[in-house]
MINUTOR-532266 format. One record per residue (C-alpha): residue in one letter; x, y, z; residue number from 1. Coordinates in Angstrom, 1 decimal, padded with zeros to 4 digits. Layout:
BEGIN
A, X, Y, Z, NUM
...
***
This chain:
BEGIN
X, -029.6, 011.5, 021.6, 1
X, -028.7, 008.0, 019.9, 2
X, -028.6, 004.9, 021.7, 3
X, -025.0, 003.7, 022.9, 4
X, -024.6, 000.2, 021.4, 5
X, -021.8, -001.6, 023.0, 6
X, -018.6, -001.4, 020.6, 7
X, -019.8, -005.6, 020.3, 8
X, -022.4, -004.4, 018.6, 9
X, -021.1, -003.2, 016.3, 10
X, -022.9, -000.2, 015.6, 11
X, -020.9, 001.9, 013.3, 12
X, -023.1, 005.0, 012.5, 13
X, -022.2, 006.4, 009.2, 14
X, -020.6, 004.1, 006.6, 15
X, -017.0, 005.1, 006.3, 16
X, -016.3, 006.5, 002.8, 17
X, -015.9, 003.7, 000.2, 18
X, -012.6, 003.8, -002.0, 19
X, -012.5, 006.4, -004.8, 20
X, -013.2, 005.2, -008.4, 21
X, -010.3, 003.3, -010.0, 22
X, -009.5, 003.4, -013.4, 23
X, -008.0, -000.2, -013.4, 24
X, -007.4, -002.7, -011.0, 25
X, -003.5, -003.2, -009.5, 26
X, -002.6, -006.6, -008.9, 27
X, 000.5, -008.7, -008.8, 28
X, 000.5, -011.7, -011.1, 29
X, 003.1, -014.7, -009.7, 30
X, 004.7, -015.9, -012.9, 31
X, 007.5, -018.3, -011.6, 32
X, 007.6, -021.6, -013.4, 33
X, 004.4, -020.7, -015.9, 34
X, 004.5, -020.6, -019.3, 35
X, 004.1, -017.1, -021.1, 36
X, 004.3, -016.2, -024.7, 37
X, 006.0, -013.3, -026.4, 38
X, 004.7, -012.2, -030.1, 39
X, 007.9, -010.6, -032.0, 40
X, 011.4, -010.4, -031.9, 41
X, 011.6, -006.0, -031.5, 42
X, 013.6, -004.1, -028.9, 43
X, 010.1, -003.2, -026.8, 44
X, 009.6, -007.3, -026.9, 45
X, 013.2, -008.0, -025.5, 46
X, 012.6, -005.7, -023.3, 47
X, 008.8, -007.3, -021.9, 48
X, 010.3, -010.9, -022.4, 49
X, 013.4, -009.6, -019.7, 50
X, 010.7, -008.5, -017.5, 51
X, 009.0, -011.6, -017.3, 52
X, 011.5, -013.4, -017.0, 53
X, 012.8, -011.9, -014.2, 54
X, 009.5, -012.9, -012.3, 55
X, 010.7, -016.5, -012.7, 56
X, 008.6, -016.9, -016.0, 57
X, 009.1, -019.7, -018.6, 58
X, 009.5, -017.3, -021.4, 59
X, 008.5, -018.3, -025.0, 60
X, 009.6, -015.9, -027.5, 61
X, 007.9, -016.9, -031.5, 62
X, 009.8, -014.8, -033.6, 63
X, 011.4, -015.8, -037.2, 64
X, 013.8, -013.0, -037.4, 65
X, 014.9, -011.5, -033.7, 66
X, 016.5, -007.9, -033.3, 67
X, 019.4, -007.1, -032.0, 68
X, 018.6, -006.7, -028.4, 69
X, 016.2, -010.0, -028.4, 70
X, 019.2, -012.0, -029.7, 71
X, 021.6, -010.7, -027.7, 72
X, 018.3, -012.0, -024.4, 73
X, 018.1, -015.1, -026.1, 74
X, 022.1, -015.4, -026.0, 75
X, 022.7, -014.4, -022.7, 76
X, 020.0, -016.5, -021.6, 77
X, 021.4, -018.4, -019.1, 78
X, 021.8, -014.7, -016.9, 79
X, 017.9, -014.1, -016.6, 80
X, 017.7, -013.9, -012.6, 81
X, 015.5, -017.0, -012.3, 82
X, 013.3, -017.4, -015.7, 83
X, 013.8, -019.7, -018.6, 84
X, 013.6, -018.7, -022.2, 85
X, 012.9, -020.6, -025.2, 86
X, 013.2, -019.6, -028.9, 87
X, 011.2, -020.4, -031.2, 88
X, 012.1, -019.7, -034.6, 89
X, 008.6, -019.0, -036.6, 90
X, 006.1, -016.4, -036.6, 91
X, 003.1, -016.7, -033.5, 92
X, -000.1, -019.1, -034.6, 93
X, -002.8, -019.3, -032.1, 94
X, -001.7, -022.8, -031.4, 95
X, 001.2, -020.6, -029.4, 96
X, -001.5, -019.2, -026.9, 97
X, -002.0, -022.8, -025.5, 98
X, -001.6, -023.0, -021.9, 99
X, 000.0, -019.9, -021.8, 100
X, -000.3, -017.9, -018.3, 101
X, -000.7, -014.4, -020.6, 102
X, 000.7, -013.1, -023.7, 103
X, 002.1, -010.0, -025.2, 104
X, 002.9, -009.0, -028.9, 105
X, 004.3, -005.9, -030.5, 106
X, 001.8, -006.1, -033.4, 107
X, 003.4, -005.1, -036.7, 108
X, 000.0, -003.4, -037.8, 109
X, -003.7, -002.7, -036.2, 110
X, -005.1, -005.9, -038.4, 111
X, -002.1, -008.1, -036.5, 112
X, -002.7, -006.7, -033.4, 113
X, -006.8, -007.3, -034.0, 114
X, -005.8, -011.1, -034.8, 115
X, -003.3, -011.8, -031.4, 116
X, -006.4, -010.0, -029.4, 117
X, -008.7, -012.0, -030.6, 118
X, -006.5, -015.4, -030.2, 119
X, -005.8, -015.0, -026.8, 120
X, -009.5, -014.3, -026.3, 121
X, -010.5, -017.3, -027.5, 122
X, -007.6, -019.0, -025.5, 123
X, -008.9, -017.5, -022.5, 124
X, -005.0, -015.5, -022.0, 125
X, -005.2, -012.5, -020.9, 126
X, -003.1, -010.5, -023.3, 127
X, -001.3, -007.1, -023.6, 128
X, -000.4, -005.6, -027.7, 129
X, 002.7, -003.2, -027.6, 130
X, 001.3, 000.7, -027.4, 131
X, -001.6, -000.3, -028.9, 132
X, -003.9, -000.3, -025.6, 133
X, -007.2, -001.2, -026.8, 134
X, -006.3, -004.3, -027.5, 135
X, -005.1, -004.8, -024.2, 136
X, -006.3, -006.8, -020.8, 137
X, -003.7, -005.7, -019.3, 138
X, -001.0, -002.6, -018.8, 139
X, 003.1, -002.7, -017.7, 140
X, 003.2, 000.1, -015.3, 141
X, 006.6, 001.8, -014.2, 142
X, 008.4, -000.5, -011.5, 143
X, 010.0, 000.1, -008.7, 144
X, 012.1, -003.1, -007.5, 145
X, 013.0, -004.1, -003.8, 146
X, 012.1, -007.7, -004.3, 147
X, 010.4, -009.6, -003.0, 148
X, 008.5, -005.8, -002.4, 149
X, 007.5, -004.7, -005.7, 150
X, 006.0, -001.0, -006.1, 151
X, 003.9, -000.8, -009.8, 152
X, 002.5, 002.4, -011.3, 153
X, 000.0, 003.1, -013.1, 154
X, -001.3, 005.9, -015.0, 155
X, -003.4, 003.9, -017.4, 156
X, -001.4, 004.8, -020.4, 157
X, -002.6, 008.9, -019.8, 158
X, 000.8, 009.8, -018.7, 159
X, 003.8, 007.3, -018.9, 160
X, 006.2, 010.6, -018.4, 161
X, 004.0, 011.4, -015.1, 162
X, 004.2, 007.5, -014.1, 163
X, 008.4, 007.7, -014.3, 164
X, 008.8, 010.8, -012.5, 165
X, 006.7, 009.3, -009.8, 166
X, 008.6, 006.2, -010.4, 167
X, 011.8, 008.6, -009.8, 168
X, 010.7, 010.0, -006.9, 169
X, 009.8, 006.8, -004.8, 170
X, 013.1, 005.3, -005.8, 171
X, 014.8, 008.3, -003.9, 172
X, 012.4, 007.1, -000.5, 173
X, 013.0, 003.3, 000.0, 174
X, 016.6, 002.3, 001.0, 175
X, 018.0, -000.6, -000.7, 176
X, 018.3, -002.5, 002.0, 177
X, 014.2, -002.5, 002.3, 178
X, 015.0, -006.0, 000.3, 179
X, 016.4, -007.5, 002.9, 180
X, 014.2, -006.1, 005.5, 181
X, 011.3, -007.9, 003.4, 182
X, 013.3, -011.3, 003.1, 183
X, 013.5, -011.1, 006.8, 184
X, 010.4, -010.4, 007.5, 185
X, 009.7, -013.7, 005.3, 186
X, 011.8, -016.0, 007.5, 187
X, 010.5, -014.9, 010.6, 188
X, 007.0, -014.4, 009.9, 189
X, 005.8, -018.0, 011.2, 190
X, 008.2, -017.4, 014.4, 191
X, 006.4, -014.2, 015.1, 192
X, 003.1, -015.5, 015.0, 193
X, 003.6, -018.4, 017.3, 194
X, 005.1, -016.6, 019.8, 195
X, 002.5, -013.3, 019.7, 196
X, -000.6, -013.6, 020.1, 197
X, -003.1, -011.9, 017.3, 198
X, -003.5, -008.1, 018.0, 199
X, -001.7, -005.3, 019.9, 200
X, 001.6, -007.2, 020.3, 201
X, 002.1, -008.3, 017.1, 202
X, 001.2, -005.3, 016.0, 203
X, 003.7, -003.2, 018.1, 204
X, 006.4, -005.8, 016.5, 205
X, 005.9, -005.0, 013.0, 206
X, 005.6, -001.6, 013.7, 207
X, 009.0, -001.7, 015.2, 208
X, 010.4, -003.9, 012.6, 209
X, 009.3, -000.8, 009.6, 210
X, 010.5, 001.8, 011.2, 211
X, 013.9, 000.1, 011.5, 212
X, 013.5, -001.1, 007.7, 213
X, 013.5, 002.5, 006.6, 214
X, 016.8, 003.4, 008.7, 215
X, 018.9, 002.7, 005.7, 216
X, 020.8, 000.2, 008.2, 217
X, 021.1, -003.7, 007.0, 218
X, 019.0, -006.0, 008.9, 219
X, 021.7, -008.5, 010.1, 220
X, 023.1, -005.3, 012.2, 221
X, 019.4, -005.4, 014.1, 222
X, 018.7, -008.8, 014.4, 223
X, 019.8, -009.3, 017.9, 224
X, 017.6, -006.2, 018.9, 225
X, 014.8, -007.8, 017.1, 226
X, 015.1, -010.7, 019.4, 227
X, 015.2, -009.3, 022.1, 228
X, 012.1, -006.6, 021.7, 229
X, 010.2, -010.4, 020.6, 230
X, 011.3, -012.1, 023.8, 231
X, 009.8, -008.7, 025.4, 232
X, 006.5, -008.4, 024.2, 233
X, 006.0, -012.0, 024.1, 234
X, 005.9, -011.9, 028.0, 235
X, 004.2, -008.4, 028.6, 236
X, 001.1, -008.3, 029.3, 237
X, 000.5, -004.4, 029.3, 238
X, 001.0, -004.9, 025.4, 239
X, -002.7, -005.9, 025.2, 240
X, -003.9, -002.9, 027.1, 241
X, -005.9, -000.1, 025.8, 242
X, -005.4, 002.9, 025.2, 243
X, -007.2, 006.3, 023.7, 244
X, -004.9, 009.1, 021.1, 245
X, -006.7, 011.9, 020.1, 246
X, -005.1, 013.1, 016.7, 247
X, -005.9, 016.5, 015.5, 248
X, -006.1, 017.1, 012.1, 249
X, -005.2, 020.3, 011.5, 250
X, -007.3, 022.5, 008.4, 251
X, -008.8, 019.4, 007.6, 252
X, -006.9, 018.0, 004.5, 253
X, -005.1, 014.7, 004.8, 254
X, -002.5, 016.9, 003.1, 255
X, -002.3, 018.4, 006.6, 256
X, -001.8, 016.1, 008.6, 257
X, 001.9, 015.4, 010.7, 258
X, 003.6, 012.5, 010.2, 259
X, 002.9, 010.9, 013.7, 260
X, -000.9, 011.2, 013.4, 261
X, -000.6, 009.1, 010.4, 262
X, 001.6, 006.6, 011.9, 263
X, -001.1, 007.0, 014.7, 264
X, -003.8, 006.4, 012.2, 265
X, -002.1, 003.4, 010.7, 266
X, -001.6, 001.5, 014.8, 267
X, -005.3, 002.3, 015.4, 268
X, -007.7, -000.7, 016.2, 269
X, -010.8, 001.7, 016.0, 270
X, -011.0, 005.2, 014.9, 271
X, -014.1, 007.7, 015.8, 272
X, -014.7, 011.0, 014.0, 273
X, -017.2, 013.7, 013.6, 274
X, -019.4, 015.0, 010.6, 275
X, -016.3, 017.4, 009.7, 276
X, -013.5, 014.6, 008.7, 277
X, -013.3, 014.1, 005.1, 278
X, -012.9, 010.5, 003.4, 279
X, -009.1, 011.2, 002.2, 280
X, -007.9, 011.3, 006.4, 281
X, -010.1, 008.5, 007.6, 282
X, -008.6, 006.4, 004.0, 283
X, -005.3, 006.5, 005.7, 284
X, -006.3, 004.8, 008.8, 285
X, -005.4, 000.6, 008.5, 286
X, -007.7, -001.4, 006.5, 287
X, -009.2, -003.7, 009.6, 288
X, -009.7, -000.3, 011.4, 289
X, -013.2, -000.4, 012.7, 290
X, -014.0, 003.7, 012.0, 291
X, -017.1, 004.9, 013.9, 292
X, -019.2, 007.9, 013.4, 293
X, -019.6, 010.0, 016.4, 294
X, -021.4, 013.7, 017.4, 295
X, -019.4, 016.0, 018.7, 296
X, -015.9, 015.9, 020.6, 297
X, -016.5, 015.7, 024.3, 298
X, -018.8, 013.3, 025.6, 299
X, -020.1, 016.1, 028.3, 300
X, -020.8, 018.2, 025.7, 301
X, -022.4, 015.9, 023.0, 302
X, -023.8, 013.1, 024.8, 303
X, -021.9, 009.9, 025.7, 304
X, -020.7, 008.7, 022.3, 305
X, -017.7, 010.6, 022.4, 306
X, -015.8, 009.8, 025.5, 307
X, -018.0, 007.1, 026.9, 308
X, -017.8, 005.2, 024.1, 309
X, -013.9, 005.9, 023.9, 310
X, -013.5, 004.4, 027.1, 311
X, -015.2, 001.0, 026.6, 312
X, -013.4, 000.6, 023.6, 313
X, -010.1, 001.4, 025.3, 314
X, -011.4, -001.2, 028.6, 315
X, -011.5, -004.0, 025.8, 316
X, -008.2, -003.5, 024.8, 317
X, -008.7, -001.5, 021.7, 318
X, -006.2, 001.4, 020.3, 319
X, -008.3, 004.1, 019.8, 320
X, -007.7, 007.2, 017.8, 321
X, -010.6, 009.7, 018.2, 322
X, -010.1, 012.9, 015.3, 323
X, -010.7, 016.4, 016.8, 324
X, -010.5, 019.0, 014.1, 325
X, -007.6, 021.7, 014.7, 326
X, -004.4, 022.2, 016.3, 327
X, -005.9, 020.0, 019.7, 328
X, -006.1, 022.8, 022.0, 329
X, -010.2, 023.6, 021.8, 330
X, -012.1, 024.2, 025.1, 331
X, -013.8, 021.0, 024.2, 332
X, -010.6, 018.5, 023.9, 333
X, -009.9, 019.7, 027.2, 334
X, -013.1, 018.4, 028.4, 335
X, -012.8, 015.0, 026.6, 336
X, -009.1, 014.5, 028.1, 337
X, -010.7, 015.1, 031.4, 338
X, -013.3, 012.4, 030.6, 339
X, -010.7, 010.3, 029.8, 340
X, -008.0, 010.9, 032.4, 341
X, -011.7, 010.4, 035.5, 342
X, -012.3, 006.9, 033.0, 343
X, -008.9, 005.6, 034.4, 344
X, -007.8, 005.2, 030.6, 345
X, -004.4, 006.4, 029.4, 346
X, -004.8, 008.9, 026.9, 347
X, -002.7, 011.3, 024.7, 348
X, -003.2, 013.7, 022.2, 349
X, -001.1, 014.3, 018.9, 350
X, -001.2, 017.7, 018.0, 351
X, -002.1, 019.4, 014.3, 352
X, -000.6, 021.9, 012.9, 353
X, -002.9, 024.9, 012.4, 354
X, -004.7, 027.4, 010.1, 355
X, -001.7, 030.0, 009.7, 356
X, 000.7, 027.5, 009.5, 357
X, -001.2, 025.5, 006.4, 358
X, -002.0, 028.4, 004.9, 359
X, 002.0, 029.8, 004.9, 360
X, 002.6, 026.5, 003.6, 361
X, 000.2, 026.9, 000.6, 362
X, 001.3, 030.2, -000.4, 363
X, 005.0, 028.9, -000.3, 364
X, 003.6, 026.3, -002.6, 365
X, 002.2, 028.3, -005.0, 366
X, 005.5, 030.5, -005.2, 367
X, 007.6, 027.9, -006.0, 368
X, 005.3, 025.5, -008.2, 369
X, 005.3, 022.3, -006.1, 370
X, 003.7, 021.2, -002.7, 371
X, 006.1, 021.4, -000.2, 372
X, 004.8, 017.6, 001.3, 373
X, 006.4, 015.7, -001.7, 374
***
């Protein structure tokens, strides 16, 4: 039988499984106010320089002879949503990198395309050539715009098709109003955090404050029940208290999972789990989740690192989520709720769905050609 550390130990078993290989890295580039240079006066660069300049960009566009579509940009420019640009009325030199945040050209041939690479190299700009990806630092990925939240997609060029039906598909999920849900959130932050401590509270807040973000409702409707459920939890203690939630997980897929053991996934402050629970369920738990490997499910019938250990974490004020494989009704979750509920700690149990039910679901899947979750 192991040792049990105290959870200040921090004895963590197993390392939890590491993220998957990525085949390129997603970040988010602030652009407001810099400088960027666009290479070429085509439709595809009218269309990049918009896009930059929409991120608050000063824009500067080298091109001797401008399409259509980047002359009508350069005409109109006074409507860009917050970006400046600026013509400039001769082909690109590499004197045009300097100082430049990044750059983009749509190359008239591979030996052009070889020469911008190589200039912004040398400038130190990171720099992205028109469907011509190796030449590129970096990749445009399909957009989906709530701003100030931002959704980008990637497929690394593989599949652009693939990246605008997913595009699609998210665009059919978040409301409009998630905008200004966001630009609340924004001008409330620092009021939040002074008044909430760091932890369960907070936590509980935000919670509260997405689901209501995703009821299609406009935030100045809610704002007085926002206030209110702040006054709330800024004087409530019991918001700090512990607490255990065992989630079943069902067949064992992530694809299995309900909706409310994610959510419950997501609230968790620590999360323990067995041998069983693959990498792709415990990947949807919150990033600062402490996740813990443990032996068995009952602490009676696998020594005390089951519901022992559940309990001390709960007594320090820790939301935990221990994973039982199943639908939640086993012989043995019975005899860790009973550990629990003789602990004194408030427990509950989120049930999975089971065997028959996934499998129905998978051959309903493959008769109409789509998985019934999307």
């Amino acid at each position: 039988m192991r040792r049990l550390c105290k959870p200040s130990e921090g004895q963590e078993g197993v390392r939890a499984p590491r993220v998957g290989k990525l085949a390129c890295l997603p970040v988010f580039l602030p652009l407001a106010g810099r400088p960027v240079l666009v290479a070429g006066g085509s439709d595809a660069a009218a269309w990049k320089a918009e896009l930059l300049a929409a991120t608050g960009a000063e824009v500067h566009v080298c091109s001797p002879e401008p399409g259509d579509a980047m002359r009508a940009l350069l005409e109109d420019a006074d409507a860009t949503v917050d970006g400046r640009l600026v013509h400039h009325a001769r082909a690109w030199s590499p004197h045009s990198l300097a100082g430049m945040a990044v750059a983009l050209a749509d190359a008239e041939d591979e030996r052009e395309a070889e020469r911008f690479a190589a200039a912004a190299k040398a400038a130190g700009v990171p720099c992205n050539v028109i469907d011509r990806p190796v030449f590129c630092d970096f990749q445009f990925g399909s957009i989906v715009n709530r701003s100030p939240v931002v959704v980008g997609i990637s497929t690394s060029g593989a599949a652009p098709i693939l990246g605008q039906a997913i595009r699609q598909r998210i665009e059919t999920l978040l409301p409009n109003a998630l905008a200004d849900w966001a630009a609340l959130a924004a001008r409330i932050r620092s009021g939040v955090m002074a008044r909430l401590p760091a932890g369960r509270r907070r936590r509980l807040f935000w919670e509260d404050f997405a689901g209501q973000a995703f009821s299609g409702r406009p935030p100045e409707n809610m704002a007085g029940g926002l206030d209110k459920l702040l006054g709330r939890l800024a004087v409530d203690a019991d918001g700090d208290t512990g607490s255990v939630t065992l989630v079943a997980t069902g067949p064992g897929p992530a694809e299995h999972l309900t909706m409310k053991a994610i959510r419950t996934l997501q609230g968790a402050d620590v999360v323990l789990y067995g041998e069983g629970v693959s990498g792709e369920v415990l990947d949807l738990a919150r990033r600062e989740a402490r996740r813990m490997l443990v032996s068995g499910v009952s602490g009676e019938a696998a020594g005390p690192e089951g519901a022992a250990l559940a309990a001390q974490l709960a007594a320090q004020g820790r939301q935990v989520v221990r994973l039982v494989p199943g639908d939640g009704n086993s012989p043995e979750v019975a005899v860790f709720r009973n550990a629990m509920r003789r602990s004194g700690v408030a427990i509950r149990l989120v049930p999975g769905v089971t065997s028959s039910i996934a499998c129905g679901e998978s051959d309903a899947t493959q008769a109409v050609g789509y998985p019934l979750s999307l």
